[in-house]
C-alpha positions in Angstrom: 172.1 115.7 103.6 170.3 118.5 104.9 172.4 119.8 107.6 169.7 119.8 110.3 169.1 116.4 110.1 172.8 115.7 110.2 173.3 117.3 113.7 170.1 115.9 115.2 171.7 112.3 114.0 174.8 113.5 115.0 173.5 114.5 118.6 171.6 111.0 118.8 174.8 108.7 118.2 176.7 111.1 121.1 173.6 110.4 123.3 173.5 106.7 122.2 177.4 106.5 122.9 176.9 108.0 126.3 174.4 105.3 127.0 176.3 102.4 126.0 179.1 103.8 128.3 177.4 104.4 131.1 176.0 100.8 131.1 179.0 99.5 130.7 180.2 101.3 133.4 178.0 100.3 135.7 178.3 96.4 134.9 181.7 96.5 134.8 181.9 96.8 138.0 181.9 92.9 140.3 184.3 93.6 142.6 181.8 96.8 144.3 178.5 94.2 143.8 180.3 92.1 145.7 180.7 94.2 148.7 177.7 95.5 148.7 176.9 92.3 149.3 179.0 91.6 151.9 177.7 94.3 153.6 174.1 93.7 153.4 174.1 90.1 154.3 176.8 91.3 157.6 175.9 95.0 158.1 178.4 96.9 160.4 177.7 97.0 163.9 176.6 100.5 165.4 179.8 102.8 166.0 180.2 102.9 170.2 179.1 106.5 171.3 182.1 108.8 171.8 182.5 109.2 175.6 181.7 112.7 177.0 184.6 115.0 177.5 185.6 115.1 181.4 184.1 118.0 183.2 187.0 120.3 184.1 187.9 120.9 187.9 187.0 124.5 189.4 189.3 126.4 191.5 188.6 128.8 194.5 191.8 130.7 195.1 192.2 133.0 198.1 194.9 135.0 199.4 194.7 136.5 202.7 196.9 139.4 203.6 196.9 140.7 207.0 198.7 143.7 208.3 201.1 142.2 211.5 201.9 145.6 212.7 201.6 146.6 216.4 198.1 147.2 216.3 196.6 144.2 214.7 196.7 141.4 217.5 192.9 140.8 217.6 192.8 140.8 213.8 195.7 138.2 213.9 193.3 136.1 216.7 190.5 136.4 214.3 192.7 135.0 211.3 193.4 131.6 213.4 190.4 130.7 215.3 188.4 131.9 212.2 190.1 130.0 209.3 188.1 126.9 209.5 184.6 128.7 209.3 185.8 130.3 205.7 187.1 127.0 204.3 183.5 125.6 205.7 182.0 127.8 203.2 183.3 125.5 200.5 182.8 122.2 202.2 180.0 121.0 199.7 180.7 123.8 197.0 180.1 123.1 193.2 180.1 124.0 190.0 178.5 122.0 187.7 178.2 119.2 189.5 182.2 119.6 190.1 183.5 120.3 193.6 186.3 123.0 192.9 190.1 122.3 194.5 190.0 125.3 197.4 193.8 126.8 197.5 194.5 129.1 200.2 198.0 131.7 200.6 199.1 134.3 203.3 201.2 137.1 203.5 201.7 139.3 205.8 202.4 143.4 205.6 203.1 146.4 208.2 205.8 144.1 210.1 209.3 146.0 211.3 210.7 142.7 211.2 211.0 142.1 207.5 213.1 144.4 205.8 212.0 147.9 204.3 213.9 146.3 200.9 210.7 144.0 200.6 208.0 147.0 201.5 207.5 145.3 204.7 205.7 142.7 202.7 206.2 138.6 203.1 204.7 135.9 201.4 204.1 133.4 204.0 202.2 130.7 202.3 201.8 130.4 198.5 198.5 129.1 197.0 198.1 125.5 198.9 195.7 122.7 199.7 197.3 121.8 202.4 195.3 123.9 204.6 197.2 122.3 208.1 200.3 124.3 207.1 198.0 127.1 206.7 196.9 127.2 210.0 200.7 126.5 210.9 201.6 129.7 210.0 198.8 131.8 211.0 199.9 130.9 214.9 203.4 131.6 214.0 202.6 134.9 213.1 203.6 137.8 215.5 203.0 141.7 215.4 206.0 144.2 215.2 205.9 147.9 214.0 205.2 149.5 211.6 204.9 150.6 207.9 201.6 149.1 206.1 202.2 149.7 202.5 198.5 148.4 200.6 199.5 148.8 197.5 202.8 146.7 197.5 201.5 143.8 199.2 198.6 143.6 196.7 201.0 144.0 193.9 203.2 141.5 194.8 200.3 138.9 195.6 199.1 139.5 192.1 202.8 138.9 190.6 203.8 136.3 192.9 200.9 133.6 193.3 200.2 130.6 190.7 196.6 132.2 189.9 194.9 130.7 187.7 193.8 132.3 184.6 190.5 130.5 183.3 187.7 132.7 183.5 185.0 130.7 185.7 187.5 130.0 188.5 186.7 132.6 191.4 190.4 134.3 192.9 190.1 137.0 195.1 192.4 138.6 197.7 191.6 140.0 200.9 193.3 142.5 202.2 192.7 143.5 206.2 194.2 146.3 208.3 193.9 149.7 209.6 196.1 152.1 208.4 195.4 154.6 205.1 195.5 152.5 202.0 197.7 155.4 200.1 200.7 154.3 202.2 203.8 153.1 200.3 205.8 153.5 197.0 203.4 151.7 194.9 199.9 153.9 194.1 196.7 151.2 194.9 195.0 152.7 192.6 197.6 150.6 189.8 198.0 147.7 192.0 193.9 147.0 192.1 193.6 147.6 188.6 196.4 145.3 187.5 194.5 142.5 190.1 191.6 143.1 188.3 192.8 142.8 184.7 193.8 138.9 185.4 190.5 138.6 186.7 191.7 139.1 190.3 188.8 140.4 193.0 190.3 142.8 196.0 188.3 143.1 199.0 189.4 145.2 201.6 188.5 145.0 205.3 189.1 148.1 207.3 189.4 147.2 210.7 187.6 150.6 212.3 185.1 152.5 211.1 183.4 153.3 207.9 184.1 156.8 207.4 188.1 156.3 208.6 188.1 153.3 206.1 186.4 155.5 203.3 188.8 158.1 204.4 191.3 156.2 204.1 190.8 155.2 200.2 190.0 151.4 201.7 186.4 151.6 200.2 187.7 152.9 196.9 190.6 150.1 196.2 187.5 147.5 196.3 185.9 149.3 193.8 188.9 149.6 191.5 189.0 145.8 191.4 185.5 144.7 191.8 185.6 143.7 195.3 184.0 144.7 198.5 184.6 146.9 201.5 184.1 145.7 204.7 184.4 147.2 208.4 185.2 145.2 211.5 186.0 145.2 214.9 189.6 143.3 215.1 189.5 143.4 218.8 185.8 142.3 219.2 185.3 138.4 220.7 184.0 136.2 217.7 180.7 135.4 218.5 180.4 131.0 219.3 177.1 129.2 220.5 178.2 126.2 222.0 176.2 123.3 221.5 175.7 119.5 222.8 177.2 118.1 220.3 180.7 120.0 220.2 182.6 117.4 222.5 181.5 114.4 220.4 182.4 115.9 217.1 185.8 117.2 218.9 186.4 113.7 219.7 185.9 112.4 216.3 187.9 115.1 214.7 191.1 113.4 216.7 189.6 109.7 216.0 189.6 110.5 212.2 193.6 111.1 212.3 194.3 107.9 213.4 192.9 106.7 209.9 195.9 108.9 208.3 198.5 107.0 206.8 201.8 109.3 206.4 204.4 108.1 203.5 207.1 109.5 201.7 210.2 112.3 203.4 207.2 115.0 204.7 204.9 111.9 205.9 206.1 112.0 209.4 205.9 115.8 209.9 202.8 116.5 208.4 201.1 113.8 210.5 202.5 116.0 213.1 201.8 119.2 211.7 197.8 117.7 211.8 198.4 117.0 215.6 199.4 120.4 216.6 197.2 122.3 214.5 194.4 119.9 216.8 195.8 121.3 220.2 195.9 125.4 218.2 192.4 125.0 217.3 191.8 123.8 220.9 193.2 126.1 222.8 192.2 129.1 220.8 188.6 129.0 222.2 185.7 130.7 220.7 184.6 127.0 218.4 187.9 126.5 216.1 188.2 123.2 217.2 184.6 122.3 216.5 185.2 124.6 213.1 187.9 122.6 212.1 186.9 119.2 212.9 184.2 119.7 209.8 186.9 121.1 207.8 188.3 117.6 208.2 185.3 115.6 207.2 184.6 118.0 203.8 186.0 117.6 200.5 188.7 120.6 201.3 190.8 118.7 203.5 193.1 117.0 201.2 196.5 115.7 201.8 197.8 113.6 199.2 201.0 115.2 199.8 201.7 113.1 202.3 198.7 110.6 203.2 198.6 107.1 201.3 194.7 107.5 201.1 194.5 110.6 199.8 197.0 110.4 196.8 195.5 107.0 196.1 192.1 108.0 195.9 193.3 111.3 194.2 195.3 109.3 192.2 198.4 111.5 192.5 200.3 107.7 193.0 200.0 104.1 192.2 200.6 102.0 195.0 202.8 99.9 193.2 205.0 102.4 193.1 205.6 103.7 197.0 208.9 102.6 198.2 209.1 100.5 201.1 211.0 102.7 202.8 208.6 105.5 202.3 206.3 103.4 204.1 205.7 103.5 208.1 208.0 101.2 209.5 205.4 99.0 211.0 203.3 98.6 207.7 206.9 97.5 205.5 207.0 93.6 206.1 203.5 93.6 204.4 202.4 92.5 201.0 201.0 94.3 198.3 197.8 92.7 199.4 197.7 92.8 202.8 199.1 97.1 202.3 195.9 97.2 200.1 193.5 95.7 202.5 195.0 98.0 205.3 194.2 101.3 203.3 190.8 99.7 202.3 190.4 99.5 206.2 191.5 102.9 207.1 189.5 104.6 203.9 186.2 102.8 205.3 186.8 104.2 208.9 187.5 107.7 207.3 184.2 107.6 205.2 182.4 106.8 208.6 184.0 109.3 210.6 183.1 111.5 208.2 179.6 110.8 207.9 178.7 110.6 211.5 180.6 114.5 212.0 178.0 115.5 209.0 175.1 114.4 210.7 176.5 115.2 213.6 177.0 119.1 212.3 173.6 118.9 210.7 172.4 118.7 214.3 174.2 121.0 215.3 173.8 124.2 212.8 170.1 123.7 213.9 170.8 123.9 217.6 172.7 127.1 216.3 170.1 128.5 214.3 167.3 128.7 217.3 170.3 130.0 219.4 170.9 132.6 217.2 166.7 133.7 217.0 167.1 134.5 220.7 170.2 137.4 220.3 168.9 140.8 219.5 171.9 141.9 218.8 174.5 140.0 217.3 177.8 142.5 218.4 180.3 144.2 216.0 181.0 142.4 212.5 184.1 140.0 212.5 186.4 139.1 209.8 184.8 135.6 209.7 181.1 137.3 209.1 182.7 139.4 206.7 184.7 136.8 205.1 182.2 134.3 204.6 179.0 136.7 203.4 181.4 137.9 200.3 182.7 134.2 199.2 179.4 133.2 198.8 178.3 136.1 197.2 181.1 136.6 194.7 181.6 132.8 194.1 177.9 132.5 193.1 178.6 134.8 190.1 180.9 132.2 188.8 178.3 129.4 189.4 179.7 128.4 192.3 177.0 126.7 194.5 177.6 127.0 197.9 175.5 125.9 201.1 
């Protein structure tokens, strides 16, 4: 046979092999006909929609460190009465739709009465919500000596805080006194750079003028670390505009603490702790009690450390799981649903307070605002003023709205 034709024959039997194979394949097959028809004549439901990953919390972390020497008195004063107007700043922050968890610390430098083994330099309050015991210690705080060494209370801030260390959270210290920033056995120039380098912002507020606080190096250790330089008066009265509506929201600032409910070892004393930090803010003057009663109604005042309401809602506990004992003595011979309906009760009051002090402000910041359209000349920059202008500023680079 002509060899051509054999391997075109050859070629055709392969191809009519193949065929015969694939056919068969294909019949030979019930068991997948039969789900396909299973699945036509009951066709799977749509697959639910994956649910959106939760939107993370922010953080604004400050850390205030003020020089307690003998000079610094009036900056001290400022620092208490002045407190509630910063945390204000963040009452209706976000990011992203997110309000961000506000955390605030204090130490103190320049004091005689802490060892020179320390640089002079206590940490008063680490990074905390609870901004009562913040206040706490900022009337505790007396003046004594000394030796302000800048560069070692900045370092050990940096080193010795819980800061966090995600990128769109805003930290910042602030660092006021009066005394030459090259002071001490740490150089500034390394302690604002490594402040920096975890994303750290340093202002610092020279309380005196411009050209002795650019003299004194305090202009030049914000710009090592990104931050700002800012003058005050420490001895100059804080500007306050009363207005008509200062007694009422007073008056609801103490009616919202009777809607606390304290449980657990620290209940007791922190309910007291709110108390006192009241009668502070009171007696301080110059609108710290009006300041602080809006602190109370915004989303900074937390205290699920200790309030039933708080760590319910914040759901840092079930109530299933409070101890009796941990409970106020008079709220102990109740049932689970009677305790429930009782912290319904208070919750509602709180939301109510709350809304009538933010009206109640509203009012207020635009009896405040004519006020202010009057004064040519608003006096000598505070650390409030100062304060407030750069959180805003600095925490709107890390999209943090603020009002």
């Amino acid at each position: 046979m002509n060899p051509i034709v054999k391997t075109a024959l050859s070629a055709a039997a392969v191809a009519l092999f193949a065929g015969n194979f694939l056919v068969t394949t294909v019949q030979a097959c019930p068991a997948c006909e039969r789900r396909n028809a299973l699945v036509n004549e009951n066709p799977q439901p749509d697959q639910p929609a994956k649910p959106e990953a939760a939107k993370r919390t922010p953080k604004v972390q400050i850390a205030i460190l003020l020089d307690t020497s003998g000079s610094m008195d009036g900056l001290i004063d400022q620092a208490r009465t002045q407190l509630w107007k910063v945390v204000n700043t963040f009452a209706k922050a976000t990011q992203d739709g997110v309000a961000p968890i506000l955390e605030v610390a204090l130490y103190e430098y320049g004091n005689d009465s802490i060892p020179a083994s320390e640089g002079h330099v206590r940490q008063v309050v680490p990074l905390t919500t609870d901004l009562d015991k913040v206040s706490e210690h900022l009337f505790k705080l007396t003046t004594n000596g000394g030796e302000e060494y800048c560069g070692v209370v900045i370092q050990k801030a940096t080193a010795g805080l819980l800061w966090s260390d995600h990128r769109d959270d805003y930290r910042a210290i602030f660092i006021a006194g009066n005394e030459p920033f090259t002071q001490g056995g740490v150089n500034y120039v390394d302690a604002c750079k490594a402040a920096i380098a975890r994303g750290i912002i340093v202002n610092t507020i020279h309380c005196g003028s411009e050209n002795d606080g650019e003299a004194g190096k305090w202009k030049h250790g914000a710009q090592l670390a990104d931050g700002t330089f800012m003058c005050i008066n420490s001895n100059a009265p804080v500007v306050h505009i009363a207005s008509p509506y200062d007694a009422e929201i007073v008056k609801l600032s103490q009616d919202i603490n009777k809607t606390y409910i304290p449980y657990g070892k620290d209940g007791a004393e922190a309910a007291k702790r709110q108390e006192a930090q009241d009668s502070n803010a009171d007696s301080a003057g110059q609108g710290a009690n009006v300041s602080r009663a809006n602190a109370k109604a915004s989303q900074n005042y937390r205290n699920d450390s200790w309030d039933m309401v708080d760590a319910i809602d914040l759901e840092k506990v079930k109530l299933e799981d409070i101890k009796k004992e941990d409970l106020p003595e008079e709220l102990r011979k109740l049932t689970l649903e009677e305790l429930k309906k009782h912290i319904e009760t208070k919750r509602n009051e709180r939301n109510e307070i709350k809304k009538k002090l933010e009206e109640l402000n509203k009012k207020r910041d635009a009896h405040v605002a004519e006020e202010r359209k009057k004064m040519a000349d608003k006096g000598d920059n505070t650390l409030d003023e100062a304060m407030v202008k750069t959180v805003k500023e600095q925490a709107g680079k890390k999209n943090i709205k603020t009002e």
